[in-house]
C-alpha positions as CSV (number, residue, x, y, z in Angstrom):
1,X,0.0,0.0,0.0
2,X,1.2,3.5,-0.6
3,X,-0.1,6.0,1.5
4,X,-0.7,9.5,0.0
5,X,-1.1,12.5,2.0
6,X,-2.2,15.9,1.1
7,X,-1.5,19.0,2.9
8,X,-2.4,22.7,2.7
9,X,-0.2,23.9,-0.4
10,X,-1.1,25.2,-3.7
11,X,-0.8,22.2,-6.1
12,X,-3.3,19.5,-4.9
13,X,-3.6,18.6,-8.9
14,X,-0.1,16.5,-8.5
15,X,-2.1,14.5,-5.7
16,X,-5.1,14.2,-7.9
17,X,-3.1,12.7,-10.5
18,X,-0.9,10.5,-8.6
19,X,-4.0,9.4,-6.9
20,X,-5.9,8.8,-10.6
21,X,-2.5,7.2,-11.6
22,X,-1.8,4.7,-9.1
23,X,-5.7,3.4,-9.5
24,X,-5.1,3.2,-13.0
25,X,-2.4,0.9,-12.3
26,X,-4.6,-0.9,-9.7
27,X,-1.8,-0.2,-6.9
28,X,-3.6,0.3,-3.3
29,X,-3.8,3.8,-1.3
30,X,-4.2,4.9,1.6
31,X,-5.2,8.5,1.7
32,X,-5.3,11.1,4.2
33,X,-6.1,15.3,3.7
34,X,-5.7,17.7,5.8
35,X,-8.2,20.5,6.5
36,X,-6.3,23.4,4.7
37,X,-6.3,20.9,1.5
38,X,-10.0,20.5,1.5
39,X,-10.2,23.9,1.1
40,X,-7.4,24.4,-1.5
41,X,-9.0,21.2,-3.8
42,X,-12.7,23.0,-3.8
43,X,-10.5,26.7,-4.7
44,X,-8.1,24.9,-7.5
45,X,-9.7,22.2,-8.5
46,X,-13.9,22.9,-7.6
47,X,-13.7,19.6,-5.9
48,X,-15.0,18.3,-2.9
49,X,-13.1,15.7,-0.3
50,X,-16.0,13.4,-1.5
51,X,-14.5,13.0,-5.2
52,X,-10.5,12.8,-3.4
53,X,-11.9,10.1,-1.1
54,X,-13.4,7.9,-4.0
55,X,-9.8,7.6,-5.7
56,X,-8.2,5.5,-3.5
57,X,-8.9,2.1,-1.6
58,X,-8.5,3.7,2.3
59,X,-9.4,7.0,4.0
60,X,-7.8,8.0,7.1
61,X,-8.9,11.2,9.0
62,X,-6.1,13.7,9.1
63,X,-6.9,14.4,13.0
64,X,-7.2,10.8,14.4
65,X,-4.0,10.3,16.1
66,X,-5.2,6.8,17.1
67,X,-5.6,5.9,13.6
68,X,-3.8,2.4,12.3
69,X,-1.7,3.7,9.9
70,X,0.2,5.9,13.4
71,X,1.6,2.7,14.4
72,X,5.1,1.4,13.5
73,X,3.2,-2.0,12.9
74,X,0.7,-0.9,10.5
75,X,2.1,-2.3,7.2
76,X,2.4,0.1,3.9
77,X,5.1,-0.1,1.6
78,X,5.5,3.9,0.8
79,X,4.7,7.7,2.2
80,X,3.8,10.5,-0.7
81,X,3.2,13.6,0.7
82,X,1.9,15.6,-2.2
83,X,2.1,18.8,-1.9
84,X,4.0,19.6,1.2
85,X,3.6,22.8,3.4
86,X,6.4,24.0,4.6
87,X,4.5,24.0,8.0
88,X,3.9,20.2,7.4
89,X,7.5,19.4,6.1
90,X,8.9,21.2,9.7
91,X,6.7,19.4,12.2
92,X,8.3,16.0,9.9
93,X,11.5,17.5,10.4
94,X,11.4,18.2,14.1
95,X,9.6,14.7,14.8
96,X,6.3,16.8,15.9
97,X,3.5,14.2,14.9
98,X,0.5,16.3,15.9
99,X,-1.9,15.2,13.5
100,X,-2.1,11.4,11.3
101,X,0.4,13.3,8.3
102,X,2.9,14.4,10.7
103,X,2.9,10.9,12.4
104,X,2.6,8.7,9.7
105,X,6.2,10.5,8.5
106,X,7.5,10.3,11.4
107,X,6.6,6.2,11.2
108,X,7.9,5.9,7.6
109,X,10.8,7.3,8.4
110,X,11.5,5.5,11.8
111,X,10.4,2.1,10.0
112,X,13.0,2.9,6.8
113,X,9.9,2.8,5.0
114,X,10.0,4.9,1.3
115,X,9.1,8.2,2.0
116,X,8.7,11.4,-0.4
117,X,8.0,15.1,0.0
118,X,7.2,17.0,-2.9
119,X,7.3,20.7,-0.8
120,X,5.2,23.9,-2.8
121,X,7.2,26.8,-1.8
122,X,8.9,29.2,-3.5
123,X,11.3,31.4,-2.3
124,X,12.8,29.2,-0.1
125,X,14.0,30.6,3.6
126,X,17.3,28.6,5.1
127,X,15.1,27.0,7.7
128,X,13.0,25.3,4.5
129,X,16.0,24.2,3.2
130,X,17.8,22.7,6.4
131,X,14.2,20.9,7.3
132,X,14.5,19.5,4.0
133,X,18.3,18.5,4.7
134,X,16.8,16.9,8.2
135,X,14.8,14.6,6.4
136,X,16.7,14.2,3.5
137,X,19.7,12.7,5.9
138,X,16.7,10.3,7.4
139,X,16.4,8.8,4.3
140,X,13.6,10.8,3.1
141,X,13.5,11.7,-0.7
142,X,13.2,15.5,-1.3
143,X,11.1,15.9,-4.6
144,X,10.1,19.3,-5.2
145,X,7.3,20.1,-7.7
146,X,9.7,21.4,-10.6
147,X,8.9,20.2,-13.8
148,X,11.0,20.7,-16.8
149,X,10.0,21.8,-20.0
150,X,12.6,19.0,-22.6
151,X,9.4,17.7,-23.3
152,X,8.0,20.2,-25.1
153,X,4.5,20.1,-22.8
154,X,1.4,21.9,-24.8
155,X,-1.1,21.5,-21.7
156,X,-1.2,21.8,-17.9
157,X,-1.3,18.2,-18.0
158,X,1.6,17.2,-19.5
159,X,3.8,19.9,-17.2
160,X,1.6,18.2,-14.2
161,X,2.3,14.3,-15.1
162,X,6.2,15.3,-15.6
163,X,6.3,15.4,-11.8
164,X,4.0,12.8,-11.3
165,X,5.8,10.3,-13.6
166,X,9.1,11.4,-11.5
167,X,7.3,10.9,-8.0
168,X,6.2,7.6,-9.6
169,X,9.9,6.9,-11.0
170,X,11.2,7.3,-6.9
171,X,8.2,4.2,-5.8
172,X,10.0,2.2,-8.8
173,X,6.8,2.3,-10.6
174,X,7.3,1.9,-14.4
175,X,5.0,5.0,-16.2
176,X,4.7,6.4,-19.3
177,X,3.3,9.9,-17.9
178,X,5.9,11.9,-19.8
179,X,8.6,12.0,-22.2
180,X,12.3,10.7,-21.1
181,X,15.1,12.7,-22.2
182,X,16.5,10.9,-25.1
């Protein structure tokens, strides 16, 4: 199971279509939003958490600490958190699990379990990048949402599914969602 979590960040379209992707490829989530990125999805995207919640296999409330996936013995193979505040990606820094995203990082990471932040901030302030270091040095993978532009993409899509095929190519999941360098 990969578990994908979604914070308050501009972005939540590179959730949505890692979310749409990995059911297209019949591999089961977990999911779990946070309050801010209800409200983000209905302002970006017009969606409601309803539509989220129907694109993967589990839901997990964001605020149940006692959740199953807060427990070292909970089994799931990966962590996406897609996007990442930087308020989110300093608690995971600073082992601060105050809500199920904050803990379930701090589990990944304890467990040596495959664990990716894809952060939505730009500038970035020292403290950003040194929380990024701080997990980085855990073993977490730092995957910020930059795509590139080799590809030539005509649509929103395609610049979207660039970073979605790379978050994808970090789970070692074979996808054709973009164009390799050749």
């Amino acid at each position: 199971m990969i578990i994908v979590a979604i914070t308050g960040a501009s972005g939540v379209i590179y959730s949505l279509k890692l979310l749409e992707a990995l059911k297209k490829l019949k591999i089961e989530t977990g999911l779990v939003v946070s309050k801010p990125a209800e409200i983000i999805f209905n302002y970006e995207l017009g969606m409601n958490l309803e539509k989220i919640k129907n694109l993967a296999d589990y839901y997990y409330e964001a605020n149940d600490l006692t959740s199953s996936i807060n427990s070292g013995s909970f089994k799931f193979e990966s962590l996406v958190i897609v996007p990442c505040s930087m308020k989110t990606l300093s608690a995971i820094a600073n082992g601060y699990g105050n809500n199920a995203i904050t803990r379930v990082a701090d589990v990944a990471l304890k467990e040596k379990r495959k664990t990716i932040i894809v952060p939505r901030e730009t500038p970035l302030r020292q403290i950003h990048l040194e929380n990024m270091l701080e997990i980085s040095r855990e073993g977490g993978v730092i995957l910020p949402a930059m795509p590139a532009f080799y590809h030539k993409p005509e649509n929103i899509d395609e610049v979207v599914n660039f970073v979605v095929g790379k978050i994808l190519d970090s789970l070692n999941i074979e996808n054709n969602l973009f164009n390799r360098w050749k």
